[in-house]
C-alpha positions in Angstrom: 0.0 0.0 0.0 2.5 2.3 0.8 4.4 1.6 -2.7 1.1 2.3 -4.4 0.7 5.7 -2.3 4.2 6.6 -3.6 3.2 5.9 -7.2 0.4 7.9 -6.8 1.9 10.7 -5.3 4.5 10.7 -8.0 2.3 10.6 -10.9 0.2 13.8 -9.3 3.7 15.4 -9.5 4.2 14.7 -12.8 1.0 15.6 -14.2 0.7 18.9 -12.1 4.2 19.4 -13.4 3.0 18.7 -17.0 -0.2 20.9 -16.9 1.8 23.9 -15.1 5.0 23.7 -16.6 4.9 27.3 -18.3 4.8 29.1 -15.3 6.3 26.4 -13.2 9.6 26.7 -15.5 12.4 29.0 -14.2 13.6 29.6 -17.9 12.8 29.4 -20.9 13.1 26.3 -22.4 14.1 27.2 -26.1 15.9 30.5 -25.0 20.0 30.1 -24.9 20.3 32.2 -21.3 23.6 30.0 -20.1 27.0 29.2 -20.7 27.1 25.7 -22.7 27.0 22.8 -19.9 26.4 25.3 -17.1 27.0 23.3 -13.8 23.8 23.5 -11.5 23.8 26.6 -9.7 21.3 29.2 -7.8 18.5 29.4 -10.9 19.6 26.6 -12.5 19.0 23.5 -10.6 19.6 20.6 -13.1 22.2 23.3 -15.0 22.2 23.8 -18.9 22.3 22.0 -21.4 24.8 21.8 -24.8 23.4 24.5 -26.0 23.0 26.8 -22.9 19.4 26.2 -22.3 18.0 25.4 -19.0 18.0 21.2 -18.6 15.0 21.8 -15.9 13.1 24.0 -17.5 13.1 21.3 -21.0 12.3 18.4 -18.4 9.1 20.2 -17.0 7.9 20.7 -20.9 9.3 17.1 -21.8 7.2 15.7 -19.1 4.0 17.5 -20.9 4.9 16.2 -24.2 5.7 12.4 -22.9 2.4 12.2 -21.1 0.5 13.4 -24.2 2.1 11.5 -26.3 1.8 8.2 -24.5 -1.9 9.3 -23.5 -2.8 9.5 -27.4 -1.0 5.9 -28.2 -3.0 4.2 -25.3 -6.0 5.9 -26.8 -5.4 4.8 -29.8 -4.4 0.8 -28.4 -7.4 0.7 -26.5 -9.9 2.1 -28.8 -8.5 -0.3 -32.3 -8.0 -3.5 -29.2 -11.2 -2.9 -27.9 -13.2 -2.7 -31.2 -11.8 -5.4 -32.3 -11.9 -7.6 -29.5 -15.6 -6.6 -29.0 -17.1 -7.1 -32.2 -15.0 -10.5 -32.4 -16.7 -12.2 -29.4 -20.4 -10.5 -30.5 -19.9 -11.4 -34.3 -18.5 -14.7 -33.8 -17.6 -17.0 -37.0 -15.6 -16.3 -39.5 -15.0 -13.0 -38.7 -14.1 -14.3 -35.4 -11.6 -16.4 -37.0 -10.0 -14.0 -39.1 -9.2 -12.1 -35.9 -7.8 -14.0 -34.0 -5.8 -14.9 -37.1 -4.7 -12.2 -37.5 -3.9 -11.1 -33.7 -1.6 -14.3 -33.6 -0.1 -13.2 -36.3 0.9 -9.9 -34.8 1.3 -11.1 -31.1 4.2 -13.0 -32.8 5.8 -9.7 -32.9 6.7 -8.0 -30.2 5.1 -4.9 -29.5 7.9 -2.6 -29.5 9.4 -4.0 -32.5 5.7 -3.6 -34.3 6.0 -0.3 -33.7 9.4 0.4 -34.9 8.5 -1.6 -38.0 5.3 0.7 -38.7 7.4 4.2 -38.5 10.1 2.6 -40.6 7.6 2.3 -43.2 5.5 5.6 -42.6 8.6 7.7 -42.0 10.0 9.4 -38.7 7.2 11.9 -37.1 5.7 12.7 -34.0 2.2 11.2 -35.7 4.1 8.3 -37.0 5.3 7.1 -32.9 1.8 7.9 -31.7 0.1 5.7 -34.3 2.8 3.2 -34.3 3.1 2.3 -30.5 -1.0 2.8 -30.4 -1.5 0.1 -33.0 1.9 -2.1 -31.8 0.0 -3.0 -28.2 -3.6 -2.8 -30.4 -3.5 -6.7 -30.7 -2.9 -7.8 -27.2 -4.9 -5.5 -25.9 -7.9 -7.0 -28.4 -7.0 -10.8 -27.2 -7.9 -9.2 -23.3 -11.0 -7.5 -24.8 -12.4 -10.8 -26.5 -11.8 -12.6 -23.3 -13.0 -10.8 -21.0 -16.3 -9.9 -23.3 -16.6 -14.1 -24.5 -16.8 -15.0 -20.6 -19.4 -12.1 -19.9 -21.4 -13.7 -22.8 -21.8 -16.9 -21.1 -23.6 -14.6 -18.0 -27.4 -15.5 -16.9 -28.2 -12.1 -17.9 -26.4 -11.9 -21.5 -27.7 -14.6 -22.3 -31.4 -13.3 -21.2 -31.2 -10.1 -23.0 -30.1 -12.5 -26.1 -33.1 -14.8 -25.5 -35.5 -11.7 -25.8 -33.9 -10.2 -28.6 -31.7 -7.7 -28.1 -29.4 -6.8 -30.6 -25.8 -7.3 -30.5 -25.4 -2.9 -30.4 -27.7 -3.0 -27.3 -25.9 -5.9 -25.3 -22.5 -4.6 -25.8 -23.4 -1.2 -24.8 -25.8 -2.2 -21.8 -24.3 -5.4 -20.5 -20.7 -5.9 -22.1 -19.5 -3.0 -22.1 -20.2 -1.6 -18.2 -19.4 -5.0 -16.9 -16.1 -4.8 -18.7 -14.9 -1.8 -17.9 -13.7 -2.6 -14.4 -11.3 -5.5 -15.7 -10.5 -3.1 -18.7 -9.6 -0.4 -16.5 -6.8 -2.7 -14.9 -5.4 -3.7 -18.1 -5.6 -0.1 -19.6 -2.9 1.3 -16.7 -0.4 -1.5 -17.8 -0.9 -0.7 -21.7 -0.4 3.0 -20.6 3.0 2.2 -18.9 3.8 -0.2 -21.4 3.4 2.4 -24.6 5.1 5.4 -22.4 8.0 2.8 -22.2 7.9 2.5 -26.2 6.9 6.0 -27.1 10.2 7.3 -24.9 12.0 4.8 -26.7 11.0 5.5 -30.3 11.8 9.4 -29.3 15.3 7.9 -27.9 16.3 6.5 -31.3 15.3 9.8 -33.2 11.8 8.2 -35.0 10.0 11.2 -34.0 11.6 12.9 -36.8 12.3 16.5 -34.6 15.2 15.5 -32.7 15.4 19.2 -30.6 11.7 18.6 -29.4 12.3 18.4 -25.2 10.6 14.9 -25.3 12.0 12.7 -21.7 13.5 10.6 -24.7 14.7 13.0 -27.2 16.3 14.6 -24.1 18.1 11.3 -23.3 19.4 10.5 -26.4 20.6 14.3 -26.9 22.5 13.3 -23.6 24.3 10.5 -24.4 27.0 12.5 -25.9 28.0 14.3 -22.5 27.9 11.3 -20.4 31.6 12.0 -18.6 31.3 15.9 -18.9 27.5 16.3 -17.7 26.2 12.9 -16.1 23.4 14.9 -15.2 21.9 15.7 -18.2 21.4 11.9 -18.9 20.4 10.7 -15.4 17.3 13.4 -14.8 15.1 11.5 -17.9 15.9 7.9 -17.5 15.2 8.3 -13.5 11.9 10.2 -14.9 11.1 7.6 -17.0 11.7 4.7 -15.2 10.2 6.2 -11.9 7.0 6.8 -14.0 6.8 3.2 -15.7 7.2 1.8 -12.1 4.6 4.4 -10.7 1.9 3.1 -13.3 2.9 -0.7 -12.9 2.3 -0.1 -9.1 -1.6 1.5 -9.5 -2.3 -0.9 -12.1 -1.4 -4.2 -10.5 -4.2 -6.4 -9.3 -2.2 -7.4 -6.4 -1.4 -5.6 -3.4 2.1 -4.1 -3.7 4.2 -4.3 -0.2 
């Protein structure tokens, strides 16, 4: 409990960091105001960047521009999963068939390396990693969705509302549908960490086409290059990053975290 109380209180952080970050920031974030690899100093608590720009002030922006980005990809898993997870277990057949044919197919792949393989061949871009990582974790999240909606099916009261003939619209949207979302909602937190792991990593090899943009990712892999002179500059995103993958892993696990 107290883990998950941590998490929590980290990811309010973050997000109250994310929606305030323009007049939370000391600095501008684009403006050159320092020397080149400024140490940290009164002002400049993370110090400057290779280009004399406060590192704090592009990590409160980066955190608003990782969170959005992620949030968009896990929109875009769970809506393309969950429509086709749905409709397989309503429609049934062939249709049935073909998806889960085409999930194994995809589930062969792992999710990260789906995505990579989608903005190799759509081209680097910010639209390109949101797509890419959404429809990358699309198919697992659609095997969870047909589960959980095939068992609900087999319910007294599905079954029922079948018998007096409801259409498949009305059962999905009155029984399925509520009576999933508590299980979905579960899931959903680990696709979220899951795609704010890829999307960060996607950013971190330069796929989202703008490599200046202060992304927790971009900002890493603009690091990497100072590693001996500026440590610093490296370790402030990947402890971000990893503190908020673990944050969301903690909230969304079923089992009490000690």
């Amino acid at each position: 409990m107290i883990a998950k109380r941590l998490a929590w209180g980290w990811l309010v952080v973050m997000l109250g960091i994310a929606l305030l970050a323009p007049w939370l920031s000391p600095n501008p974030p684009a403006q050159s105001l320092f020397d080149p690899l400024a140490p940290p100093g009164p002002g400049l608590p993370l110090g400057a960047d290779a280009l004399g720009r406060d590192f704090l002030a592009r990590m409160m922006v980066g955190a608003r521009l990782s969170l959005l980005l992620t949030g968009l990809a896990a929109a875009v898993t769970l809506i393309v999963g969950g429509l086709a997870g749905f409709s397989a277990a309503i429609v049934g057949g062939r249709y049935e068939v073909a998806i889960n044919w085409l999930s194994n197919v995809l589930l062969a792949i792992p999710g990260l390396l789906l995505a990579m393989l989608f903005v190799a061949a759509w081209g680097p871009g910010i639209a390109a990693v949101i797509l890419a990582v959404g429809i990358g974790f699309a198919p697992s999240f659609g095997r969870v969705t047909r589960s959980i909606a095939k068992s609900l099916l087999e319910e007294g009261y599905v079954m029922a509302a079948q018998a007096i003939g409801g259409d498949r619209l009305w059962i999905t949207s009155r029984h399925l549908l509520p009576n999933s979302l508590p299980q979905l909602a579960s899931y959903a937190g680990t696709y979220f960490a899951w795609a704010f792991l890829a999307v960060t990593t996607l950013t971190f090899l330069g796929l989202a086409g703008d490599p200046s943009i202060p992304e927790w990712g971009a900002l890493l892999d603009s690091s990497r290059s100072h590693l001996q002179s500026a440590p610093r500059l490296a370790a402030a995103p990947a402890l971000a990053i990893t503190l908020t993958v673990l944050a969301v892993h903690a909230i969304a696990s079923k089992e009490p975290v000690p």
